[in-house]
N, C-alpha and C positions, 0 to 999 in steps of 0.2 A: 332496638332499632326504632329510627323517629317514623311517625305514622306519615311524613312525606314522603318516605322514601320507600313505601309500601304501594300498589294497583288499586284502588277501589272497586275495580272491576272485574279482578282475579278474585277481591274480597266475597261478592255477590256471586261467581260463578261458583266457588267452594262452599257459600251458602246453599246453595239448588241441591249441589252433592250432597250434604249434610242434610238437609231435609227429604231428601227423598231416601237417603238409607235410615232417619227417624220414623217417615211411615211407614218404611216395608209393605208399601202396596203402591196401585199405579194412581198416579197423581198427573191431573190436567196442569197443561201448561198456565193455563191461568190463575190457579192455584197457585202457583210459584209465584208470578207476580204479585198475588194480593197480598199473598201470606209474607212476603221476603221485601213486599216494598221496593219490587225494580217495574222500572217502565216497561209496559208492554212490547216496544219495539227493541230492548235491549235485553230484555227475559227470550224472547223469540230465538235472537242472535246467540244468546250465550247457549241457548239449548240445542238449537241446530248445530252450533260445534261442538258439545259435549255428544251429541249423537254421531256426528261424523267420525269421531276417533272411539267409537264405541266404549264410552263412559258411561253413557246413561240410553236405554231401550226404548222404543215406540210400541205401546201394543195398538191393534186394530181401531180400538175406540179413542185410539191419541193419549191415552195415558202415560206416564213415562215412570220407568224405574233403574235403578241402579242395575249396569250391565258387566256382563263376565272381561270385557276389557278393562276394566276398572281392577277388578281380581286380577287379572297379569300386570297389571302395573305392579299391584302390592305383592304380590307372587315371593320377589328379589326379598323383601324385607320378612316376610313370613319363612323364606328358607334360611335368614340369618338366625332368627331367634330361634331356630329350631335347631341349629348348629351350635348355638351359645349354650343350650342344655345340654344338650352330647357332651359340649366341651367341659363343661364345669368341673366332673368327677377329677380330670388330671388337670385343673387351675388348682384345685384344693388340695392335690396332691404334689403338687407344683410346689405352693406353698408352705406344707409340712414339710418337704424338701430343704428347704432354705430357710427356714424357719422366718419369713419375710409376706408380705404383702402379694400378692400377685392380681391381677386384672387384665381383661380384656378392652381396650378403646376400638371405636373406629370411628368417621369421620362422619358430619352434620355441618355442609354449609363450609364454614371458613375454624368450625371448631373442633376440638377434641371431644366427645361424650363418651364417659367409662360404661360399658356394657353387662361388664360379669366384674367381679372380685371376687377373692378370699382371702384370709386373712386366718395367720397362725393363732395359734392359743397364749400369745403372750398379751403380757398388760399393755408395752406401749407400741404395740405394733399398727403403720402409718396406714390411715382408713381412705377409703375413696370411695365416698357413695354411689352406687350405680345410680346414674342419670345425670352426677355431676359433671361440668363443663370447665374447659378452658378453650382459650384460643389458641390454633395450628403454631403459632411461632414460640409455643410456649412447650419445655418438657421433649424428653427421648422419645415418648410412643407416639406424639406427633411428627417428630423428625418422620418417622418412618411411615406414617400419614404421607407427607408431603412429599416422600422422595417416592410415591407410584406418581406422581403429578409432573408435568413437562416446568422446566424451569420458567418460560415466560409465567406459566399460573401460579408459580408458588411466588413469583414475586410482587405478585396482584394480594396474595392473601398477605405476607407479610406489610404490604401497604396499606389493611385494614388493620392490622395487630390496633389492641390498645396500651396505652402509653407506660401501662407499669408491667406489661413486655419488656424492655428496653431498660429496665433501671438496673439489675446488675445483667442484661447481657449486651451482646452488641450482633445486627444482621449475621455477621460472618460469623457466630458461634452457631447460629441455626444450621447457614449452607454444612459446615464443618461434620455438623450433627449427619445432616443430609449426605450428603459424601461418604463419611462410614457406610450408613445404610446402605450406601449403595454397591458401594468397595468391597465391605465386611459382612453384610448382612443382619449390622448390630451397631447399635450406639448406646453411648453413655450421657446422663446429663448429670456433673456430679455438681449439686449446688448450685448454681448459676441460678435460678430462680427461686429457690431455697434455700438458706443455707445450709441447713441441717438436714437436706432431702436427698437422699440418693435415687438414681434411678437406670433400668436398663430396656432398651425394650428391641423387640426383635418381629420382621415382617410374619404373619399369619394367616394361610391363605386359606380363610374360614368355609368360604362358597367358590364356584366356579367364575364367579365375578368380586367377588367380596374380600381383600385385600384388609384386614385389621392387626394391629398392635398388640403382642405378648407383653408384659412389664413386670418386671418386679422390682418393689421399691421397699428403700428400709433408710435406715440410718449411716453416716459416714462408717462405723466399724461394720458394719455386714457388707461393703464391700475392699475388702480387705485383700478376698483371693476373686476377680474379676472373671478372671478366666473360667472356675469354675459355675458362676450363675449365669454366664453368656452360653458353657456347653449344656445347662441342664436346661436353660430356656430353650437353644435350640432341639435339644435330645423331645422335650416336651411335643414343639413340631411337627418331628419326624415319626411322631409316633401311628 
């Protein structure tokens, strides 16, 4: 993303957050100005709203630290990752199942990021490093990203996609995608952005708010009998 189309000023206020969970002790507001290089009357500003929405603490002597609101924010994300361990043992069982690729996605912004995989014991079986990215109009486990999403927003995100999205698919393969999900509670993307990539992936409702992508991916012959790795994906869910 170009640095214009970034806040300078959301820049400097996640600055103060980051330096005051570096000291881990209570730090004068003036200290944040000197040390972060914000003007005194916009250090003041940005700290009286990180204290309003209990971000960051005042003790009696005005010192500030990182406050237990701050922890509820991140709350949602520490009970994912903590969900993604649980989950692992039957993704890697998942995967000796089908002798195939398996993974966890769930959504960042207007992307896809793989969270968990496994991956069977064969030589060419298709890798997806956890932490790797694509964009939502791209692939099954984002269809099913974007079908928890109200149509006017998924067509805000496809209006970001970038441009080699669109080389072998077309909008209406995404909705299409999208539709299943919603119809079936499963979609296919066979090649359209690969050609030699198969892929299935099915809604996963990780946390009580956290909505993520099942998948298993292989090759054009491993999906052969479809039916059978749509029921063992969902059988995996249910469990």
């Amino acid at each position: 993303m170009a640095v214009s189309q970034t806040i300078p000023a959301l820049h400097k206020a996640i600055s103060i957050i980051e330096y005051l969970a570096e000291r881990n002790e209570a730090v004068p507001v003036k200290e944040l100005s000197y040390a972060l290089q914000i003007p005194p009357a916009s250090c003041y500003r940005m700290v009286n709203t990180l204290l309003q929405h209990h971000w960051i603490s005042e003790d009696p002597s005005g010192g500030l630290r990182i406050a237990f609101g701050l922890a509820h924010v991140a709350r949602t994300y520490s009970e994912v990752k903590a969900r993604l361990r649980e989950f692992e043992p039957r993704l890697r069982a998942l995967s000796q199942n089908l002798q195939m690729s398996t993974k966890v996605s769930l959504r960042e912004g207007h992307l896809t990021t793989t969270a968990l995989r496994a991956e069977p014991p064969v030589p060419n079986a298709i890798t997806s490093p956890i932490g790797s990215r694509i964009h939502l109009s791209i692939g099954s486990a984002s269809a099913v990203l974007l079908a928890q999403m109200s149509d006017p927003v998924i067509r805000q995100v496809l209006a970001s996609a970038p441009d080699e999205a669109w080389e072998r698919q077309q909008p209406d393969d995404v909705w299409q995608r999208i539709q299943d999900c919603r119809e079936q509670g499963a979609c296919f993307e066979l090649g359209l952005y690969h050609p030699s990539i198969y892929a299935c992936s099915v809604p996963l409702q990780l946390t009580e708010t956290a909505v993520v992508a099942l998948s298993a991916v292989g090759w054009p012959e491993d999906f052969k009998n479809r039916k059978t790795i749509v029921d063992q994906l969902r059988a995996v869910v249910l469990e």
